[in-house]
KEGUGU-776432 format. One record per residue (C-alpha): x, y, z. Coordinates in nm, 4 decimals. Layout:
N
X/Y/Z
X/Y/Z
...
END
This chain:
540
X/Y/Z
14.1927/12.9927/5.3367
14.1519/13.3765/5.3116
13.9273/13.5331/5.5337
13.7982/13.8696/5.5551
13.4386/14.0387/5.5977
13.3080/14.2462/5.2838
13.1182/14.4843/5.4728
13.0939/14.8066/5.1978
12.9492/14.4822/4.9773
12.6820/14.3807/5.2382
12.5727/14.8137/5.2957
12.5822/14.8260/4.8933
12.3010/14.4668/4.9086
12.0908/14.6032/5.1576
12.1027/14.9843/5.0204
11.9985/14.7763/4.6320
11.7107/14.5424/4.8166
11.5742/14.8292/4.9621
11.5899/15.0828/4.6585
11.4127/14.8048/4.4401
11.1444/14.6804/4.6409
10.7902/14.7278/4.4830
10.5763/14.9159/4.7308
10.2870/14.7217/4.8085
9.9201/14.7997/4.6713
9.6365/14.6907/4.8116
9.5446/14.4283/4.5622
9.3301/14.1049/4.6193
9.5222/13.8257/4.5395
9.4235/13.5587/4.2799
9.3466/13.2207/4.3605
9.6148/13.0863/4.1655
9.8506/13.3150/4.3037
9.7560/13.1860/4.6334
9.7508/12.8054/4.5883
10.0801/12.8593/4.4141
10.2340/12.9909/4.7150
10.0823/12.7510/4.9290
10.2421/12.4882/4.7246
10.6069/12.6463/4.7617
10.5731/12.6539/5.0944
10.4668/12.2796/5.1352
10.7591/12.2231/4.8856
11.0219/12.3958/5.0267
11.2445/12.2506/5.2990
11.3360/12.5341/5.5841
11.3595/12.5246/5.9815
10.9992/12.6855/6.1198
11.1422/12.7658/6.4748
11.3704/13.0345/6.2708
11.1471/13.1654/5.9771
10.9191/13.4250/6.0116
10.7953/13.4632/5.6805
10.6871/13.1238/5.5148
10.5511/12.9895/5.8924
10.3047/13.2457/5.8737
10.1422/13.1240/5.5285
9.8652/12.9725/5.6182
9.4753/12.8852/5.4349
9.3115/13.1233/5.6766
9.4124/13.3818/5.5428
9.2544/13.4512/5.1901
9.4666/13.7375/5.0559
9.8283/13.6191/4.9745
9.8841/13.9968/4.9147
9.9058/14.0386/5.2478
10.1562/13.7290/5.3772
10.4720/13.8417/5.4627
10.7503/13.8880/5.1902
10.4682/13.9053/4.9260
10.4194/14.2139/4.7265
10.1249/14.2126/4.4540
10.0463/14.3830/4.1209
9.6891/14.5647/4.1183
9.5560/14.2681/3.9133
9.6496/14.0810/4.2208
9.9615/13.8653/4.0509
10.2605/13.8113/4.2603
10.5444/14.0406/4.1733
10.7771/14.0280/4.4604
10.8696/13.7041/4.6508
11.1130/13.8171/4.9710
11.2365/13.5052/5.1629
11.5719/13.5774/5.2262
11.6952/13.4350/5.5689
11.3974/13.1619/5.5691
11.6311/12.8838/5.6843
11.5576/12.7207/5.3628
11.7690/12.4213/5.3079
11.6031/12.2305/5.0293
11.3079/12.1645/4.8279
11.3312/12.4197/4.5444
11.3755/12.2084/4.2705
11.0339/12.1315/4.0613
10.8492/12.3081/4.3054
10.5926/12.5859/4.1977
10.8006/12.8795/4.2512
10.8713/12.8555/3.8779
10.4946/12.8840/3.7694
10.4996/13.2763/3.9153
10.5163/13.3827/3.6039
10.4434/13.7329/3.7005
10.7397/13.7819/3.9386
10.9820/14.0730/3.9155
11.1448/14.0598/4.2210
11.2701/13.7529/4.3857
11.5578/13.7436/4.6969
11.7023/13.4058/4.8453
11.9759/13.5120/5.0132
12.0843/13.4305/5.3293
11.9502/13.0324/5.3217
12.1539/12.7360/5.2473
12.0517/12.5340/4.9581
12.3261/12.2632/5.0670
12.5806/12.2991/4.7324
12.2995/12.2085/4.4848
12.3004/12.3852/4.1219
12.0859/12.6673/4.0426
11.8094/12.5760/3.9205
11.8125/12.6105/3.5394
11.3879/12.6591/3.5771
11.4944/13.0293/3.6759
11.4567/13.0224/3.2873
11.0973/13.0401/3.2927
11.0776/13.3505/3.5471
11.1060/13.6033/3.2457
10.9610/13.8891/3.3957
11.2664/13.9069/3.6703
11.4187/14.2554/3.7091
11.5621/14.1937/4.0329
11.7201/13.8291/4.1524
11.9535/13.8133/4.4683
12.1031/13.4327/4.5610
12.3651/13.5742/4.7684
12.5296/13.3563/5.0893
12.2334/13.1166/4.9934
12.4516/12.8166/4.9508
12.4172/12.7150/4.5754
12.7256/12.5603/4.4184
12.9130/12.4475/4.1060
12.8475/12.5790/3.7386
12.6084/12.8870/3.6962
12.3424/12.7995/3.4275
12.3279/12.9276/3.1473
11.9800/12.9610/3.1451
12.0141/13.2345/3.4305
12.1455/13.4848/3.1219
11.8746/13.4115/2.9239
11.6306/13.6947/3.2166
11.6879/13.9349/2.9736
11.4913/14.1538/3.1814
11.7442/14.1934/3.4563
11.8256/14.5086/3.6011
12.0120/14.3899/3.9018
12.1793/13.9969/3.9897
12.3270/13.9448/4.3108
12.4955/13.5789/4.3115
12.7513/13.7058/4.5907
12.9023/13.4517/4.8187
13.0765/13.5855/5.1130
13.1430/13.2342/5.3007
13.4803/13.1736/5.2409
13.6714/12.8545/5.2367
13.9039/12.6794/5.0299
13.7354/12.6210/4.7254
13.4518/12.8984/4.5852
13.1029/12.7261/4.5807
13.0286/12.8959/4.2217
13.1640/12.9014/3.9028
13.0810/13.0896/3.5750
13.3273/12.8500/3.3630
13.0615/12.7106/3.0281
12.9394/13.0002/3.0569
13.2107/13.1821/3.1025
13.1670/13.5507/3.2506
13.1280/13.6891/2.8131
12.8643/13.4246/2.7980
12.7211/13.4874/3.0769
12.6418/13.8817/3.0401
12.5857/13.9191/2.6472
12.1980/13.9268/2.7046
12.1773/14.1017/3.0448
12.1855/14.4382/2.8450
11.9751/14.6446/3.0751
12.1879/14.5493/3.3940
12.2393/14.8307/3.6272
12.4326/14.6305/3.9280
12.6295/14.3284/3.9062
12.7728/14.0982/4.2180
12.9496/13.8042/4.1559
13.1598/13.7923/4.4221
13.3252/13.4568/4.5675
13.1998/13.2999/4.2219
13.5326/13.1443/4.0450
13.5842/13.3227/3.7371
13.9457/13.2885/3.6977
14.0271/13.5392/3.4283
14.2943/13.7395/3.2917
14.2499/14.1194/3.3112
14.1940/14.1115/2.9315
13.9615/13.8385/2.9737
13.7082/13.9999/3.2364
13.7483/14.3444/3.1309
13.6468/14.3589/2.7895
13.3339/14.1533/2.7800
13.1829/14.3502/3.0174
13.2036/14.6917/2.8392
13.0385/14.5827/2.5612
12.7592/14.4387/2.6678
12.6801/14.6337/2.9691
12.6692/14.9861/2.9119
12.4181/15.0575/3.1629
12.6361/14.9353/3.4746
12.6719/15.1121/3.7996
12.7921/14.8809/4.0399
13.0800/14.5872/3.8960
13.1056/14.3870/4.2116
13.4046/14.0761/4.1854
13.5654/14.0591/4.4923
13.7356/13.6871/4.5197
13.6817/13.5495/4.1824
14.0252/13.4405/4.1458
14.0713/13.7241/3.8912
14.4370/13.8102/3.7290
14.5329/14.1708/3.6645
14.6030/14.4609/3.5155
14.2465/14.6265/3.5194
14.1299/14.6546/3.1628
14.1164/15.0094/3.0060
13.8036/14.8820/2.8228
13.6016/14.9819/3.1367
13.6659/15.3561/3.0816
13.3712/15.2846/2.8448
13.1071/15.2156/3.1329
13.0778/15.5654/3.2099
12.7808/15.5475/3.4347
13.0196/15.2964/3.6572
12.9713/15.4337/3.9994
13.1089/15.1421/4.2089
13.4040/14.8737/4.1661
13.4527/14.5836/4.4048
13.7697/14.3865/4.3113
13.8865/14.3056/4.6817
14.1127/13.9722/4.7362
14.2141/13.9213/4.3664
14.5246/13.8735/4.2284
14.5306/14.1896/4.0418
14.9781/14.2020/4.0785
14.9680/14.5555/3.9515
14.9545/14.9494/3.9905
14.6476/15.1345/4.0776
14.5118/15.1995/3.7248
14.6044/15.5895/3.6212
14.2333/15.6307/3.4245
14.0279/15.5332/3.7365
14.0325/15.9101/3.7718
13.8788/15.9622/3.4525
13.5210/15.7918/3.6186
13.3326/16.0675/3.6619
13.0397/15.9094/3.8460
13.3132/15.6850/4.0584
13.1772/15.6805/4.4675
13.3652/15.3408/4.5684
13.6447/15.1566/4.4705
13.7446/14.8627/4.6601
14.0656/14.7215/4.6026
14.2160/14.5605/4.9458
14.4148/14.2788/4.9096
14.5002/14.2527/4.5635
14.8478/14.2169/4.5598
14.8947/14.5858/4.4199
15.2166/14.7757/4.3851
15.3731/15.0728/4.2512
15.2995/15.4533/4.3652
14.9398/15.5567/4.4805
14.7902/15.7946/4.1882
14.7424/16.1133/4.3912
14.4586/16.2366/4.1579
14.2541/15.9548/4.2894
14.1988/16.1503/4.5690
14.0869/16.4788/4.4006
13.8030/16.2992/4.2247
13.4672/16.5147/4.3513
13.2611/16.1774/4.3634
13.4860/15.9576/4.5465
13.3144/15.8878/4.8807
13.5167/15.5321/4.9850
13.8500/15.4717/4.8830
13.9980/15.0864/4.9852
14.3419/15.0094/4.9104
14.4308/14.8339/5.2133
14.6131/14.5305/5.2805
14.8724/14.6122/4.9577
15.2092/14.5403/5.1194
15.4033/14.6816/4.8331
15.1708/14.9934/4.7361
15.3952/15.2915/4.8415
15.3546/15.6803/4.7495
15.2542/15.9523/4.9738
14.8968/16.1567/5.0522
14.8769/16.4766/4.8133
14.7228/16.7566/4.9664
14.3610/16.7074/4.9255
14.1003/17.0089/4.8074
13.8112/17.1510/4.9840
13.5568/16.9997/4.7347
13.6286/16.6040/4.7755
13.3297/16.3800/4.9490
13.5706/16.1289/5.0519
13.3709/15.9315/5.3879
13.5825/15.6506/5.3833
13.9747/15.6178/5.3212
14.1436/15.3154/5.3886
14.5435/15.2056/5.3510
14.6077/14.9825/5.6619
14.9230/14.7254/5.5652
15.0457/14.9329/5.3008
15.3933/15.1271/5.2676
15.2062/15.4684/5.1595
15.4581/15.7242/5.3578
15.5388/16.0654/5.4097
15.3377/16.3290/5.6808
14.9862/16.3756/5.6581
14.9084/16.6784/5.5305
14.7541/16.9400/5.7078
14.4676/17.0082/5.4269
14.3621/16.6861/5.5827
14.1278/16.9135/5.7842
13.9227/16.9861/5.4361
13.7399/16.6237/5.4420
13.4830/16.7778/5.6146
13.2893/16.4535/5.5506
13.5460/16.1826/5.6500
13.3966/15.9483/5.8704
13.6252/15.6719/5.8567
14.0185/15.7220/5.8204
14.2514/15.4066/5.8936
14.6285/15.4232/5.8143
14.7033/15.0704/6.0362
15.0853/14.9566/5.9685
15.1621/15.1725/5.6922
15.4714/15.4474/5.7041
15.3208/15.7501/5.8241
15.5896/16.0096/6.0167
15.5658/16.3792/6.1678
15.3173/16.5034/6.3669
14.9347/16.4864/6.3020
14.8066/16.7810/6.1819
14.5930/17.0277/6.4174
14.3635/17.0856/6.1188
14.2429/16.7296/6.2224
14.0123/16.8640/6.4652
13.7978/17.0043/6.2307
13.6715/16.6597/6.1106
13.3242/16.6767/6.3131
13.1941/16.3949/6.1397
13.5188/16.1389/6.2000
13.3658/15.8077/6.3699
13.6844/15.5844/6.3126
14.0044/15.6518/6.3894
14.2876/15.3649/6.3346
14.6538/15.5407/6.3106
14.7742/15.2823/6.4698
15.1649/15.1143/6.4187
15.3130/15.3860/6.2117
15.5938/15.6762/6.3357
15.3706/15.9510/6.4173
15.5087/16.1958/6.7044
15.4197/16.5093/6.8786
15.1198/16.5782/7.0758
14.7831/16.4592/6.9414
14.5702/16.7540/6.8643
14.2146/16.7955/7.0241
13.9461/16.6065/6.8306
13.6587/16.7649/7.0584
13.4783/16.8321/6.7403
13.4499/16.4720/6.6728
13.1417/16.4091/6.8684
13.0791/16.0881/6.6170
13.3568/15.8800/6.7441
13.3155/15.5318/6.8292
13.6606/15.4054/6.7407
14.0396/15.5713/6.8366
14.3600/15.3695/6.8027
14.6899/15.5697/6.8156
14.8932/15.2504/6.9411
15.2471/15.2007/6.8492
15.3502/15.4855/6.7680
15.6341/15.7663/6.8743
15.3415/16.0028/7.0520
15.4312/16.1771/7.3433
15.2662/16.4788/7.5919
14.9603/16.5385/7.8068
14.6596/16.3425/7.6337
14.3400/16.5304/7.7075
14.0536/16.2433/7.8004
13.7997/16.5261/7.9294
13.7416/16.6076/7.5310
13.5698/16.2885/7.5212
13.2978/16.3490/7.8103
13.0199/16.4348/7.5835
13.0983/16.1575/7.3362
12.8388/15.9093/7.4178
12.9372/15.6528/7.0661
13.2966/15.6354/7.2059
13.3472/15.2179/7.3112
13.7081/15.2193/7.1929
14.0495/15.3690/7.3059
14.4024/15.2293/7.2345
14.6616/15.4362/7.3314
14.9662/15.1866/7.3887
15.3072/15.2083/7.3213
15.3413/15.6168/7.3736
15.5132/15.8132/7.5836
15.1725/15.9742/7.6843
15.1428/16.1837/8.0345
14.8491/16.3114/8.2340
14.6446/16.1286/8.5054
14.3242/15.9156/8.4170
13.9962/16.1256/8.5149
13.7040/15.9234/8.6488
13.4407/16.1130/8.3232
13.6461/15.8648/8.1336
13.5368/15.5997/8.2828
13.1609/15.7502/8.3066
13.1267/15.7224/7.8768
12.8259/15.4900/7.8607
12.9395/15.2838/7.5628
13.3141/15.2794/7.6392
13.4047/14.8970/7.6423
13.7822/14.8573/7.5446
14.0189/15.0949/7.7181
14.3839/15.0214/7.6712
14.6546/15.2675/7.7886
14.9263/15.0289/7.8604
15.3024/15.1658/7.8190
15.2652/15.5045/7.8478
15.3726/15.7506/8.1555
15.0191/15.8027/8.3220
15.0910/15.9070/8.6838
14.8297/15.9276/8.9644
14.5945/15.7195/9.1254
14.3201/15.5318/8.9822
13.9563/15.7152/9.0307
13.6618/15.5507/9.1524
13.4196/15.4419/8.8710
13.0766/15.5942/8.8719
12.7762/15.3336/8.8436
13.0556/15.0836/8.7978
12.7875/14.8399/8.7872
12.6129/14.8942/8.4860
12.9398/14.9902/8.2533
13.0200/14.8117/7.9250
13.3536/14.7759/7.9736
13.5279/14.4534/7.9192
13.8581/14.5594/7.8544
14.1084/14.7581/8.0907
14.4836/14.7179/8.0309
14.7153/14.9532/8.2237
15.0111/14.7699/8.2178
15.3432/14.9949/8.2670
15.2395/15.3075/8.3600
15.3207/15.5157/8.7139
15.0334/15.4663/8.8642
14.9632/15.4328/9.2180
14.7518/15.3821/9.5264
14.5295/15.1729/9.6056
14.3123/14.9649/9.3001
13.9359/15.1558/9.3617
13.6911/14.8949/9.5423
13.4843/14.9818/9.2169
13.6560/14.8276/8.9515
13.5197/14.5197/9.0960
13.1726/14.6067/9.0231
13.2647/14.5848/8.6380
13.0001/14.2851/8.5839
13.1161/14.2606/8.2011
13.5157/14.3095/8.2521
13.6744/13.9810/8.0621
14.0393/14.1107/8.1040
14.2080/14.3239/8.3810
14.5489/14.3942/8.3314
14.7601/14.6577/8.5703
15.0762/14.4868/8.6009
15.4013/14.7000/8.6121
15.2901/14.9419/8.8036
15.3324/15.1195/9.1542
14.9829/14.9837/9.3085
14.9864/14.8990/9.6746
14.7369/14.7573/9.9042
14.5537/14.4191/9.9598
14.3453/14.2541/9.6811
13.9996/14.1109/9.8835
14.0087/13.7503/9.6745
13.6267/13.7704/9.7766
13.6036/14.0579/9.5479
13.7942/13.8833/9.2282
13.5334/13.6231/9.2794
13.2498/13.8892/9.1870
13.4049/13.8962/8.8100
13.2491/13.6218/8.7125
13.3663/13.7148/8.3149
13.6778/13.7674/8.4365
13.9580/13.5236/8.1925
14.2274/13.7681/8.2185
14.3709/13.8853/8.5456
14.7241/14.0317/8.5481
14.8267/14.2641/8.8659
15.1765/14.0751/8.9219
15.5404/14.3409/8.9579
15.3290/14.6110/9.2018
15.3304/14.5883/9.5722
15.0107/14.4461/9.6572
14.8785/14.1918/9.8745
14.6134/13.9215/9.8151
14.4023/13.8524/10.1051
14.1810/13.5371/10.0673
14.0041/13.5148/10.4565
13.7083/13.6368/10.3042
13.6767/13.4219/9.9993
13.2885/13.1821/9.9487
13.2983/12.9559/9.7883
12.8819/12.9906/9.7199
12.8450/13.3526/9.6605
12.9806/13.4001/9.3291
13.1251/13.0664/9.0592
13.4593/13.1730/9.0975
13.6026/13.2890/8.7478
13.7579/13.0909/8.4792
14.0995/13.2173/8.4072
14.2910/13.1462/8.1216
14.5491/13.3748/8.2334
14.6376/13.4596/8.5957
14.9516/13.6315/8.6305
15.0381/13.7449/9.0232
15.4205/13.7689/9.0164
15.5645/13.9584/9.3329
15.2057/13.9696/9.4952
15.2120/13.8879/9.8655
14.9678/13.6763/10.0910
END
């Protein structure tokens, strides 16, 4: 089973369902129209208690125009049929959802049609520009009769459940079949359909017949490598999706020559070789994805001050070297994560001038030095500089304004400093992990401990010391408290444990503190269930 969570692929859906959506006109419908509809809906199969589209058709209400998830034409024809996420299980076949002859726009996705075949009376929809099945649970052999909507600007037949075997397949047809007659095709998403092609095989029946295409979209269909040169000829191609293929080669030296390229997604497909710097001087490029490439290796070139890159992605590769410091001219980076790869040296100062940086993930590489101030960063929802070699003072007072900010992991270090209570005071802060370091001090007091989001405090191995603050149990939402290996002193109330009630992790064991349990009621609080409770050296 591989698992992983396409989420670039979902944004790109949603961004295409909402860009070709007809806007609604205030159009009478026709009575066919209408009885039409009300005969889908007494065909169709689906879970009321969850829709809240189809429940809503009703005979009361004369104009279908204005039911939700129907858009009309001005001669009052339905055009657009939205009923994605209807809980539809069934019921599809034969029903009179093939007799809208005037429809354009038709979305599924998001229902589960229990494994059946697509229904090969799409055929009579001829009108369709836009058709999205995605995640809606069809299965086996895609008909042929779906390449016969000539019309088609944009097919989304996406899957993005994975188990062990792929619910589609585009076998007899194969994928040359399949697109010959979609000519006018602007986006194309097959992913999770088996296609199981050679490079050769994939590549060049798609330039051919789609010259048009702006989105190529095949993540997990079991395709071979290398990527065929042949697609240097789809010059409008603004987006490629190959994730979790088996592409066993280099990153292609002519994906620089795409000069409308804004995405290329290439995780997990077994890539190697050196990465091609000029990838990253490519004006357009606004995501770059080449994580999860074990043996993909090379360094970062220094990057210019006219790139767009938002997005840039290695985790779990062995691309090495320092970062360098003209890192600082991605003025729009938003989302930088170098997880397990080989990074050394210290990160560059010029890294606090990216204000709009929301993600931050250098975690498990050899970075050292002192981490330079990202006060500029006001976006930040997301810092991880665990496991690494970084040492000094670590400034948490830079964060005080950053209201986004719900995760910090800064294990493994040889940070110093004390832990200021405005840390604790960020209102969306809910992970904060410091354990390993050399914080010294004692622990503040929380402010409005109560209403915190916090679920996650790890201190383990530090110097801290004094008393634990009576606040900390006031965290209603805290699932794992961990300050073992510490100097902490004082006696533990087990009366005040008990308030924790989401408490599963509790760890205080190798300090010098006490657990007093005279006060403990059994009524006031359900005590709560632990799944780890470690009090080594903790007296009673």
């Amino acid at each position: 089973m591989r698992n992983s969570v396409f989420i670039p692929i979902f944004i790109i859906t949603i961004i295409t369902i909402c860009c070709v959506s007809i806007v609604p006109i205030n159009a009478q419908c026709l009575e066919d129209q209408r009885n039409l509809l009300l005969q889908l809906k007494n065909t169709l199969i689906f879970d009321s208690s969850f829709s809240t589209k189809l429940v809503r058709w009703n005979h009361h209400t004369k104009d279908c125009c204005l039911w939700e998830g129907i858009t009309c034409s001005k001669a009052g024809h339905v055009t657009g049929l939205d009923l994605d996420d209807e809980s539809i299980s069934g019921g599809i076949d034969n029903s009179s959802l093939f007799s809208l002859r005037f429809l354009q726009s038709l979305n599924l996705a998001d229902n589960d049609f229990n494994y059946i075949q697509i229904p090969s009376a799409f055929i009579n929809l001829t009108s369709l520009t836009y058709l999205n099945l995605s995640n809606s649970g069809f299965g086996g052999q895609i008909p042929i009769e779906l390449s016969q909507l000539t019309r088609l600007v944009i097919i989304d037949l996406s899957t993005f459940i994975f188990t062990d075997i792929l619910l589609l397949k585009l076998k007899n047809p194969n994928l040359n079949m399949f697109v010959q007659s979609l000519t006018q095709l602007t986006e194309l998403y097959l992913d999770g359909v088996e296609i199981s092609a050679q490079g050769y095989d994939w590549g060049q029946p798609i330039s051919p017949w789609l010259p048009s295409l702006r989105v190529l979209s095949l993540s997990n269909c079991y395709l071979s490598g290398p990527i065929d040169s042949s697609l240097l000829k789809l010059q409008f191609l603004s987006v490629i999706c190959l994730d979790y293929n088996y592409l066993n080669a280099p990153v292609p030296k002519f994906l620089v020559n795409f000069k409308n390229l804004t995405a290329l997604h290439l995780s997990s497909c077994r890539l190697n070789g050196a990465l091609p710097e000029k990838i990253f001087h490519l004006q357009t490029l606004k995501i770059l994805d080449l994580s999860d490439n074990a043996e993909l290796n090379g360094s970062l070139p220094e990057f210019l001050k006219n790139v767009n890159l938002q997005t840039l992605v290695l985790r779990y590769t062995k691309v090495s070297g320092q970062l360098p410091n003209s890192i600082g001219n991605l003025g729009m980076l938003s989302t930088m994560d170098l997880t397990n790869s080989n990074f050394t040296g210290q990160i560059p100062k010029s890294m606090g001038k990216l204000t709009q940086l929301a993600y931050l993930d250098f975690s498990s590489n050899m970075f050292t030095g002192a981490v330079p101030s990202l006060q500029m960063s006001k976006n930040l929802t997301h810092i991880d500089l665990s496991s690494n070699n970084l040492s000094g003072s670590f400034s948490f007072t830079q964060f005080e304004s950053f209201v986004n900010l719900a995760y910090i992991d800064l294990q493994w270090n040889s940070f110093t400093g004390r832990i200021p209570s405005s840390l604790f005071g960020l209102p969306s802060l809910k992970q904060l992990q410091l354990s390993n370091n050399h914080f010294d001090g004692s622990l503040p007091e929380i402010p409005n401990a109560s209403s915190s989001m916090l679920d996650t405090l790890e201190l383990i191995g530090n110097k801290l010391e004094g008393e634990i603050p009576s606040s900390f149990f006031d965290l209603k939402r805290l699932n794992i408290l961990s300050l073992s290996s510490n100097n902490l002193n004082g006696t533990i109330q087990l009366e005040n444990v008990q308030k924790l009630v989401n408490l599963i992790t509790l760890d205080l064991s190798y300090n010098n503190l006490s657990i007093e349990t005279g006060g403990y009621h059994s009524g006031l609080y359900p005590f709560p269930q632990f799944t780890t409770l470690k009090l080594a050296s903790c007296k009673r």
